[in-house]
N, C-alpha and C positions, 0 to 999 in steps of 0.2 A: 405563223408569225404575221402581225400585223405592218403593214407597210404604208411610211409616210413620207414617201418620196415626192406625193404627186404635190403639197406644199409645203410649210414649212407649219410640223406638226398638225396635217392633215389629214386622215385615214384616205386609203386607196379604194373603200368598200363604200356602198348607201349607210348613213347615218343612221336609218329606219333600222339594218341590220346590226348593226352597229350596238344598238341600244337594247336592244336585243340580248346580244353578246354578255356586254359589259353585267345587265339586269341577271344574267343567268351564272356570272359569278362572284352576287354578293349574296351574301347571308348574314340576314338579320342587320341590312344595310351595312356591313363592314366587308371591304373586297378582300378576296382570302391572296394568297402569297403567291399564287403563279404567276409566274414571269419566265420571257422569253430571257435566253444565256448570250444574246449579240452583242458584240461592242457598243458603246455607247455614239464611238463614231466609228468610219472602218478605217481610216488610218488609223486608230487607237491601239489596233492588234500590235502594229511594228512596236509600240512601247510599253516596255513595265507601267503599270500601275503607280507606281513609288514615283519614276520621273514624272508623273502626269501629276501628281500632288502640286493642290495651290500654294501660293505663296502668301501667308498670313500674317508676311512682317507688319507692324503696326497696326493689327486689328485689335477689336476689344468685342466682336461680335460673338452671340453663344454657337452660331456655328464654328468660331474659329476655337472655341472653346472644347465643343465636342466631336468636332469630325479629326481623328488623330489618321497619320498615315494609314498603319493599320486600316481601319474602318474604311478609310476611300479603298483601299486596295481590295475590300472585301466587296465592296458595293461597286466600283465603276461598271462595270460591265454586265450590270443587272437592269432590266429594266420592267416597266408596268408593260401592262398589256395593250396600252396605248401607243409605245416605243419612246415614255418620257425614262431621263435616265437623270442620274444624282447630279451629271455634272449641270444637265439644264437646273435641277433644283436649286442648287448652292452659287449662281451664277450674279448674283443679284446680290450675292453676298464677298461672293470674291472680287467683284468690282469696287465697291464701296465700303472703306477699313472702318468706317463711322455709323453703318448699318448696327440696330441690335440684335436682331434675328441675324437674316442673313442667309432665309433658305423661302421658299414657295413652293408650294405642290400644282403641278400640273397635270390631274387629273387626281380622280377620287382617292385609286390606289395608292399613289404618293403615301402616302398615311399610314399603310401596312406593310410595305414593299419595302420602307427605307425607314422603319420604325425603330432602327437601331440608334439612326438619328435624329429624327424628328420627335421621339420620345422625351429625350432629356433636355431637348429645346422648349418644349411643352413646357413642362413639370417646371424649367426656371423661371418660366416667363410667366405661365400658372398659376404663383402663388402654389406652387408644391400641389400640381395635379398628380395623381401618380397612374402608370401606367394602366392599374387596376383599379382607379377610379372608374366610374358612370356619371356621365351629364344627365340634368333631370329639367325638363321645359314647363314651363308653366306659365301660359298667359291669360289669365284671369285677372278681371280689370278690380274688379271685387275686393280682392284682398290687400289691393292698396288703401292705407291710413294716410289721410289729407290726400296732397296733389292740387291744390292752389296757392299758386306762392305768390309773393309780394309782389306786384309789379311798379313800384318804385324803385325796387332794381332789376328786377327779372323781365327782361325787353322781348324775350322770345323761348318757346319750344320747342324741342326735336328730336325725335325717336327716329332712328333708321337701322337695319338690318339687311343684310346680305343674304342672299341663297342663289345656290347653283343648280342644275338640272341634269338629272341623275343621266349617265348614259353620252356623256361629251366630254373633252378635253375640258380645265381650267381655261382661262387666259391667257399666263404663258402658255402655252403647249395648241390652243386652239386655234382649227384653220377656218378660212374664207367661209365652207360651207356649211360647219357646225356653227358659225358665228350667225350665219343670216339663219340658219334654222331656229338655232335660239329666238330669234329676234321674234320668228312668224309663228310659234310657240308661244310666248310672251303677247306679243300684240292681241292673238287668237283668243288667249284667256282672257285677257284684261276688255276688249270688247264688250264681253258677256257681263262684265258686270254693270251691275245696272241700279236708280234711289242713286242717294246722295253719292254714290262711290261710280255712276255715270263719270267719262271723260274722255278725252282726246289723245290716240298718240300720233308723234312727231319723231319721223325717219332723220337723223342728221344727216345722212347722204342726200334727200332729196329737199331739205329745208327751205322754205320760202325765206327771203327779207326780212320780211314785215311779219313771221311767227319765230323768225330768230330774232330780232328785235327784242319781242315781245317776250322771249324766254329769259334775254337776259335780262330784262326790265326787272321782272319778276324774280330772278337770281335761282333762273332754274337748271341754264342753260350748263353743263359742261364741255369743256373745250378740251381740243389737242391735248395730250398726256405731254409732259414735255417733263417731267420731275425722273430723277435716278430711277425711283424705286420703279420706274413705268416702265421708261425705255431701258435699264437693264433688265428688268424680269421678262423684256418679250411682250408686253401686255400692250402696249403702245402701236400696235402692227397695222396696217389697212384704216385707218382711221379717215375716215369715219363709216368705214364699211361695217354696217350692222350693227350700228349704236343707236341709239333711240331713247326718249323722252316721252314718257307716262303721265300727265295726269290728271283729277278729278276737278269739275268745272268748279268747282268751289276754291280750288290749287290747293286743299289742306292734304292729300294725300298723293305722293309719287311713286311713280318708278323710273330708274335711269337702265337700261338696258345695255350688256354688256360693256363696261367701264372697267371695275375694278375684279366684281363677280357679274355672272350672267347676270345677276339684278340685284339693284340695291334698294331697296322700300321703303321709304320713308312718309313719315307722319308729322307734320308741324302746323303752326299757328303762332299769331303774334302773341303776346304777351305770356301768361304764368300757367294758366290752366294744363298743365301735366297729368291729371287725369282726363283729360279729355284726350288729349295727344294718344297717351297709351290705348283709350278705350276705341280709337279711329284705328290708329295702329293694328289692336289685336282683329276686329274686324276685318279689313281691309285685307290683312291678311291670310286668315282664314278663308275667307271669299274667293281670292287669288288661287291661294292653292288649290280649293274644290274646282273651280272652274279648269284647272290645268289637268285637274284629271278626270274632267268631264270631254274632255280633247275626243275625236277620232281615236286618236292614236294616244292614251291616256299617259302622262307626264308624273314625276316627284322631283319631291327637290336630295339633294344630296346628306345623307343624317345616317349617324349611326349612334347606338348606344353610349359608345365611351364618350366620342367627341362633340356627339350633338351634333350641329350644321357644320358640314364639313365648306370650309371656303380657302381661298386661294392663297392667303397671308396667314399664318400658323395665330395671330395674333389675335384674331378675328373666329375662332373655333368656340362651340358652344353653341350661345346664343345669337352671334355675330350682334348682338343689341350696342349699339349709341347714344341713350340718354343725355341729352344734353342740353343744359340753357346756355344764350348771351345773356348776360350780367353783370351791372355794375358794382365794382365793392371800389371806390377810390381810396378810403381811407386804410382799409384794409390790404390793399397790394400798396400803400406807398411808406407805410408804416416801418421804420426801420427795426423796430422792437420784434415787429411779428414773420414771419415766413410764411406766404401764401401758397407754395408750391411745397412746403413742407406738411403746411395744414391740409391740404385737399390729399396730399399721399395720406396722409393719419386716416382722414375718411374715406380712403379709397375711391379719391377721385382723380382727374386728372383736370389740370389748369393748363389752357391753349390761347395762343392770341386770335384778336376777332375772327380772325378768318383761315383759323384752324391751324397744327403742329409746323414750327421754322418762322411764325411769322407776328406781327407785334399787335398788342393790345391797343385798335382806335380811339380814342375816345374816351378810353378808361376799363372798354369791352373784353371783357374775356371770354373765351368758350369753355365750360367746365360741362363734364362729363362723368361716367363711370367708367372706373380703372378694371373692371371686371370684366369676363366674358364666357369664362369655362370655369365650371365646378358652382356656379350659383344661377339661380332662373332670373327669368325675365324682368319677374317682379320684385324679385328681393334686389334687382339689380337696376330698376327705376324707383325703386323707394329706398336705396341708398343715396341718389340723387335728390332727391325731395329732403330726404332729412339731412343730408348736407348740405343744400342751400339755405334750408331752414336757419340751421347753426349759422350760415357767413352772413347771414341778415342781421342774427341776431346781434352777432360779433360788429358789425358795420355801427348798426342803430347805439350801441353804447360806444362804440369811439366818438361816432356825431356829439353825443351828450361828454365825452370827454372819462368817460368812466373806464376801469381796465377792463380786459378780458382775459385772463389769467387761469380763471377757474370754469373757463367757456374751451380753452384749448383741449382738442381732441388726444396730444402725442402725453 
């Protein structure tokens, strides 16, 4: 049995062996069902299971949906082979009754180990993934139709994805020294690359003045976690121990280093040009990855079959992709006739204020995105973006002219 006494969700062993470990029990990248039988904590023994059950008065979350006594009782005392156990998973969700999920994996296994409930959290949240589904990847810049939008409303955009590193705790669950190894793993690969995807990383721990200035000038910089879903999931811990900023001298292409997942990759540029975006994007990160496993000690990122990139928010499984424009539709969000957050669900988008989910539109700014993530690629899930912005342009341009849009409506 694994022991992570020495911090809080730390292995007591070298990382090196560690990876080791973990790498020699998956197959065909899905980690198989061994797990240690220990308490989740060691006072837990003194109580039943049934009394240890949360308390889900006033939730509306799909965990408080599918975790029934039962199923805790079956599960508390099971744990991966990290020593992450259900009640760490569903912690994030038992604090906050307004949460929709309401569970995270902290480490790869999560995913198999506690797929009794992480399954039918999937499948709602999914768009009706089902367990015997397979994720299918595809990034091919190629098979995008257009990918230049109008930049009289379209002010910006942004492709970004997540990935983790096979062989480490998540975020919640990861300690001090898998955090900085991430980091010098990441920093290692990203080095090598070299042409226009040349650039600079930046340790937040040891950050100058005048290149944190300049980060936030730039609107590159992330700060302090300081949001629920942070500091209740554990993810907010040592900060800024082992966090870091990635990017290319040109700034069109990032990485942020352990934030949310070990990395999140991003590709952006001012105005419409969304195939460009994507075709830096697929680059970029292809490059990345070959360099990670051109390592010493050669690196993956976390993927299996069914789920595709496995990452830390069940939400975020698949593709972990972000398509997204700033854009203005004034006429269009103020219109009492039309519903814009009802039209971007019809097209399977999602509508956010400037500066992303809880917060208001500046300006007139929205952040619109794709509402997809598992069960469609890459591409069919930035050229649902494209031709939904398409549509709200078009929708916009005949309001301006005073004409209806009635027969332009997606629902």
């Amino acid at each position: 049995m694994l022991s992570r006494i020495a911090c809080y969700g730390c292995f007591s062993r070298p990382v090196s062996s560690l990876h080791r470990q973990v790498h020699s029990i998956i197959i065909n990248g899905v980690g198989t069902s061994t797990t240690s039988s220990v308490m989740a904590s060691l006072f837990q023994k003194n109580f039943d299971a049934e009394k240890d059950y949360p308390n889900f008065t006033g939730h509306k979350s799909l965990l408080s949906t599918h975790l029934t006594k039962e199923l805790y009782t079956k599960l508390r005392d099971v744990q991966t082979e990290s020593g992450f156990t259900i009640d760490r998973a569903i912690q994030n969700g038992v604090d906050n009754a307004d949460f929709h999920l309401g569970v995270l994996a902290g480490d790869e296994q999560t995913y198999t180990v506690y797929k009794e409930l992480f399954d039918p959290i999937i499948q709602d949240y999914h768009n009706g993934f089902k367990p015997s589904d397979n994720h299918v990847k595809d990034l091919d810049p190629a098979k995008l139709e257009g990918g230049q939008l109008d930049e009289k409303y379209v002010i910006s955009s942004r492709i970004r994805t997540g990935r983790n590193v096979r062989g480490y705790a998540l975020s919640p669950f990861v300690c001090r020294a898998e955090r900085r190894q991430v980091e010098n793993i990441a920093e290692q690969a990203l080095a090598k690359l070299d042409g226009e995807l040349s650039g600079k990383y930046y340790s937040l721990q040891t950050l100058g003045e005048a290149d944190k200035q300049q980060l936030i000038d730039d609107h590159f910089l992330f700060e302090r976690p300081i949001s629920r879903h942070f500091t209740s999931g554990g993810m907010a811990r040592d900060f800024p121990d082992g966090r870091g900023i990635w990017h290319t001298n040109d700034k069109r292409f990032l990485v942020w280093v352990n934030e949310e997942d070990h990395l999140r990759i991003i590709s952006m540029r001012q105005g419409g040009d969304m195939k460009a975006v994507f075709e830096l994007f697929c680059e970029g990160l292809s490059k990345f990855e070959g360099q990670m496993g051109n390592l010493a000690e050669p690196r993956e990122f976390m993927r299996n079959d069914h789920l595709g990139f496995i990452l830390t928010c069940p939400s975020n499984l698949g593709t972990g992709v972000r398509c997204s424009v700033h854009a203005r539709f004034p006429l269009l969000a103020s219109d009492k006739r039309y519903d814009l957050d009802k039209i971007c669900l019809a097209l399977r988008l999602q509508k956010r204020g400037t500066s992303g989910e809880f917060t208001e539109a500046v300006g007139g700014v929205y952040d619109i995105s794709n509402l997809d993530r598992l069960g469609t690629t890459e591409v069919q899930q930035v050229q649902c973006v494209i031709t939904g912005i398409n549509l709200l342009v078009k929708m916009e341009k005949c309001l301006e002219k005073g004409e209806p849009i009635d027969e332009l409506l997606p629902m």
